[in-house]
N, C-alpha and C positions, 0 to 999 in steps of 0.2 A: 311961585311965579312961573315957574319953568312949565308945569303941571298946566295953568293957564293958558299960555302961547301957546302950547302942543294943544290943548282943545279946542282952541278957534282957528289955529289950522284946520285941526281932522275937520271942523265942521266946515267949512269954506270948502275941504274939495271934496267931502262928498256932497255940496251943494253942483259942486260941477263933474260929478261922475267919478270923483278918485280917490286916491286911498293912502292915508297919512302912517308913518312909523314913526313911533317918538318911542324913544328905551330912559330907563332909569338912570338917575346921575350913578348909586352906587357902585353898579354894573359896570360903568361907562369905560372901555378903555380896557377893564380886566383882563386880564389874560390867565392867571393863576390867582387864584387867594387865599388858597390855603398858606400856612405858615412854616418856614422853613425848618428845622430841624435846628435846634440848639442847645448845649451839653455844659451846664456848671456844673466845675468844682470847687468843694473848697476844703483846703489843706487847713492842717492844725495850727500848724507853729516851725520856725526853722530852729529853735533853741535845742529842745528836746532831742532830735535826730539830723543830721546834715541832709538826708535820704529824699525830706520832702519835696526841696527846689531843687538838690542837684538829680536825681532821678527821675521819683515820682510825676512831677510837674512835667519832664523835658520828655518822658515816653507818652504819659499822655496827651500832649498836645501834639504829639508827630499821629500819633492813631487815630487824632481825629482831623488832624490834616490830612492824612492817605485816604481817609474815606469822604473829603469835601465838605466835613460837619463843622456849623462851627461851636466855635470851644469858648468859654470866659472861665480861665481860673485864678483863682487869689486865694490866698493868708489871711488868716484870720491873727495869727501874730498869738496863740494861747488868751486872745479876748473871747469869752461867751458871748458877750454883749454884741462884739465887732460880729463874730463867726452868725449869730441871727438877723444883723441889718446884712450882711452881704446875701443871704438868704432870701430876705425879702425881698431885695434889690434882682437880683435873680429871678425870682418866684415872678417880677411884678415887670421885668423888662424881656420877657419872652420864652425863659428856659422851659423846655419842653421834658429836660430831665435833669435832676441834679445827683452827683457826688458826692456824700461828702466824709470826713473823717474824724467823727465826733469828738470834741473836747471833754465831755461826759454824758452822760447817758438821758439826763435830764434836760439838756439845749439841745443835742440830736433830736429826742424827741418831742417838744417844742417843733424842729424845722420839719420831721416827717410829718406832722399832725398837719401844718400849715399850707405844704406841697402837697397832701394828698386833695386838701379843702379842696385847693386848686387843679386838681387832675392831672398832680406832678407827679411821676412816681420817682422815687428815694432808691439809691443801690449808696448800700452800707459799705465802703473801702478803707480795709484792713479793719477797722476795728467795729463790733458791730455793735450798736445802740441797741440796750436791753429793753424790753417791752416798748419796740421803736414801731414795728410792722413793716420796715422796710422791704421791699419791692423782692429784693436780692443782695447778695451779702458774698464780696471778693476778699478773700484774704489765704493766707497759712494756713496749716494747721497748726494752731498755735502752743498747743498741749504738745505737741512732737516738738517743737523748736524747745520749751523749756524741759523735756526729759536730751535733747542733746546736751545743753547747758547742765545738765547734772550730769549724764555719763561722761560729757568733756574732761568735768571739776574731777571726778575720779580716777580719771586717768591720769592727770595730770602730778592727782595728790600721789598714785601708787607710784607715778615715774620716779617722786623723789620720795617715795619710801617713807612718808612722814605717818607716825604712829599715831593713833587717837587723834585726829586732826579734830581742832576749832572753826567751823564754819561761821560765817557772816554770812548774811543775806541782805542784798540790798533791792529789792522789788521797787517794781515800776510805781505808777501812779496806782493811789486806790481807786482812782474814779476810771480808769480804763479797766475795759472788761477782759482786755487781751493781758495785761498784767498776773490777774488772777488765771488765766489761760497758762502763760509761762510759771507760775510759781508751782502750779497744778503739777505739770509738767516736772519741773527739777524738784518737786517736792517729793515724786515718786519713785524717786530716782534714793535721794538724802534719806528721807523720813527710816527708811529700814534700816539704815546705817548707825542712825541716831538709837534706835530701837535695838536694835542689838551691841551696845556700846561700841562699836570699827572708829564711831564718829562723834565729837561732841558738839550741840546744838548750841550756837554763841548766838550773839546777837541776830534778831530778824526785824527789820526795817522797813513798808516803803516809802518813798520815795514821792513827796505831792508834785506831782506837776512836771514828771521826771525833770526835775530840776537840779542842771549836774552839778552848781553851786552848792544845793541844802545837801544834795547826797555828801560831798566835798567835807560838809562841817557834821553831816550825821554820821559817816566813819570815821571820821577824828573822833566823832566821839566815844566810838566804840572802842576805839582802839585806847582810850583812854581807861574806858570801863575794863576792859581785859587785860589790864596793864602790856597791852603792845601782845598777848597773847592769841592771836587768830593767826590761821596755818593757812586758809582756803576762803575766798570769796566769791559767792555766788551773786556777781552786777549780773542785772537784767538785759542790759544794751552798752553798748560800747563807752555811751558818754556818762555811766553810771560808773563801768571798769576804769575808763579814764580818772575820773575823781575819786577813787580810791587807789589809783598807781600813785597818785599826785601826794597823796598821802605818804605811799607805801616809801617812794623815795628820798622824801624828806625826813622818815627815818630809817635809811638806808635797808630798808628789805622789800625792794623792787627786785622783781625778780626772783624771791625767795619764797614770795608768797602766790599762789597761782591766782588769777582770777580772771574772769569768763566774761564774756561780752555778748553779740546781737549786731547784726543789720550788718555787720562788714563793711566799715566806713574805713577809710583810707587813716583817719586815727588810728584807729582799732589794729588795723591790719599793722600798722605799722611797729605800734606796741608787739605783736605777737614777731615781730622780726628782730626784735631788741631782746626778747622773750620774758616783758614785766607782764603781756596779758598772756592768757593761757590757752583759749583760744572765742572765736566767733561764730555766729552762727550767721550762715548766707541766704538771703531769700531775695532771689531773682526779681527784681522789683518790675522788670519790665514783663518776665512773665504774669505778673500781676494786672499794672496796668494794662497789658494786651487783651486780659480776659474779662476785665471790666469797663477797659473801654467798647468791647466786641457788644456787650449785652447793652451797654447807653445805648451806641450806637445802634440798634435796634429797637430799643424801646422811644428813640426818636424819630424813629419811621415808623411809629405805632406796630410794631411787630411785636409777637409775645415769646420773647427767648427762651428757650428751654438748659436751667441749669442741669447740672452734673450729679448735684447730691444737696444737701440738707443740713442745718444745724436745727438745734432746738434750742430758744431763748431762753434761758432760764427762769426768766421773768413771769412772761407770759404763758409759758410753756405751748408754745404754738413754733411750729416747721418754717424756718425761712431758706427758699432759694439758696443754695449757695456752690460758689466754685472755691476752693479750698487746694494751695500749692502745698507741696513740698520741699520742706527748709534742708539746708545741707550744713553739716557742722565744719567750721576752718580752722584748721592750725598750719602751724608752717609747714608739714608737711604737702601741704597742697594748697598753700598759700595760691599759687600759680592760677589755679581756677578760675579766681574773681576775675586775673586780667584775662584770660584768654576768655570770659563770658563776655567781656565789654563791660563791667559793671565800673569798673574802676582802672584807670591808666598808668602804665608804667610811670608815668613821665611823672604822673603823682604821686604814687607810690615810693619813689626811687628814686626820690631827690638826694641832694650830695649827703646830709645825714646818714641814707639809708643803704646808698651805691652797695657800699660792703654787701652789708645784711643781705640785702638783695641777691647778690650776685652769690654768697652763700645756701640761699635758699632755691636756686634753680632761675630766678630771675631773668635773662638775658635778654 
């Protein structure tokens, strides 16, 4: 209709000498059309690690608020199902790039395959989707954090002198690829120990869904099968150590028996002050975040970021992009670090429980 009016104008004035502009509705008004810059993530789970929402979440949404980008993150809650509609949901209400931190390697890749259709590109956070192709791949080095967790366990077992110790091993989920990363890692550490009789190899376990409930009843029942005989526990993450103090207490050898943790969660830390964990291992979560939010936020400006270094997929056996931190191992000896990083507050830490401990350990 509009098309109409504007052509019996034009022709009416050039019937009288003049000269008609008629423009497009599309056009009309524009002033930018391009589309803005927007950055999904999405988190695993808060059951498994406390790390997601109280860190993870709260550094990445400040980085992409300093740089005016905007952000959508959410939990998938450990649902596959849920973690691929919020995907879509994303994919299909403007995300120009997504996050995210695979539940298993089979729905990450399902969402990269999806994202890429769509000219999303995928950066892999913390853990990286096997035969995914993702874009870029943020994490640890995860191999270095589980040889601390074994050189930790032996230090700890040498402090108290204990001869031919019984390890347990409590590993992460099988369907994380960083699991098999830490076991890699403290198994490099164990395995020659085991091999030259120093150590005996007890139960090795992991753990579905790092679920700190099934871990809870699968060293009970180890400990059942060893008639109470384990000296050393090799937990993957804090909330693995945790469920095996929970154990250890209940038949009063907390504390007697060393066992290792992950992620330096304010649990965690707190056990090593009471000294039932032996120690954790710290990885700057914000240094993470900062480094993968830097590379979204660039590949949301259509920019082509240039990572640091390389992993190889097992999978695939193809090179992906990657920035890869440096974990630091905690015991009370330098307990103090986490708070003077910011990662974790006194105020948390050093509640009336812990005052003593605290103030024992350099605390102030």
């Amino acid at each position: 209709m509009r098309k109409s009016i504007c052509l019996m104008a034009a022709t009416g004035l050039l019937a009288m000498g003049g000269v008609a502009a008629c423009g497009s509705d599309d056009n009309a008004g524009d002033t930018n059309t391009a589309p803005k810059p927007k950055i999904g993530v999405i988190l695993p789970d808060s059951a498994s690690s406390v790390r997601w929402e109280t860190a993870d979440r709260k550094y990445l949404k400040a980085a992409f608020d300093a740089a005016g980008v905007a952000s959508d993150i959410q939990n998938a809650q450990g649902d596959k199902a849920n973690f691929q509609t919020i995907a879509e949901q994303m994919i299909t209400g403007g995300a120009s790039v997504l996050m995210i931190v695979n539940l298993d390697s089979g729905t990450g890749k399902a969402v990269i395959d999806k994202a890429k259709a769509q000219g999303v590109p995928v950066i892999d956070y913390d853990r990286l989707t096997l035969n995914g192709g993702a874009s870029y791949y943020v994490s640890f080095d995860n191999t270095a954090v589980g040889k601390l967790q074994g050189e930790g366990l032996v230090k700890c077992l040498t402090d108290k002198t204990v001869a031919n110790p019984v390890i347990a091993e409590l590993n992460g989920s099988p369907t994380d690829n960083n699991a098999t990363l830490f076991k890699n890692g403290y198994d490099s550490v164990l395995t020659p120990k085991y091999t030259d009789k120093s150590y005996t190899k007890g139960p090795d376990q992991s753990v579905p869904d790092w679920d700190n409930t099934q871990a809870g009843t699968m060293f009970e029942q180890m400990m059942t099968q060893t008639g109470n005989k384990i000296d050393g526990v090799l937990a993957a993450n804090d909330g693995l150590g945790n469920a095996a103090i929970t154990v250890l207490k209940r038949l009063g050898l907390n504390g007697k028996v060393p066992v290792t943790g992950q992620d330096a969660t304010v649990q965690g830390l707190q056990n090593i002050l009471t000294g039932d964990q032996c120690m954790t291992v710290y990885k700057a979560v914000k240094a993470e975040a900062d480094a993968a939010s830097k590379l979204a936020i660039a590949l949301a400006k259509h920019e082509t970021p240039k990572a640091s270094s390389s992993v190889k997929d097992p999978q695939s056996g193809k090179d992906v992009p990657a920035e890869l931190l440096n974990p630091v191992a905690i015991t009370k000896a330098n307990i103090k670090t986490v708070i003077d990083d910011g990662y974790v507050t006194k105020a948390d830490l050093c509640t009336a429980a812990f005052a003593a401990a605290c103030t024992a350990a350099g605390i102030s």
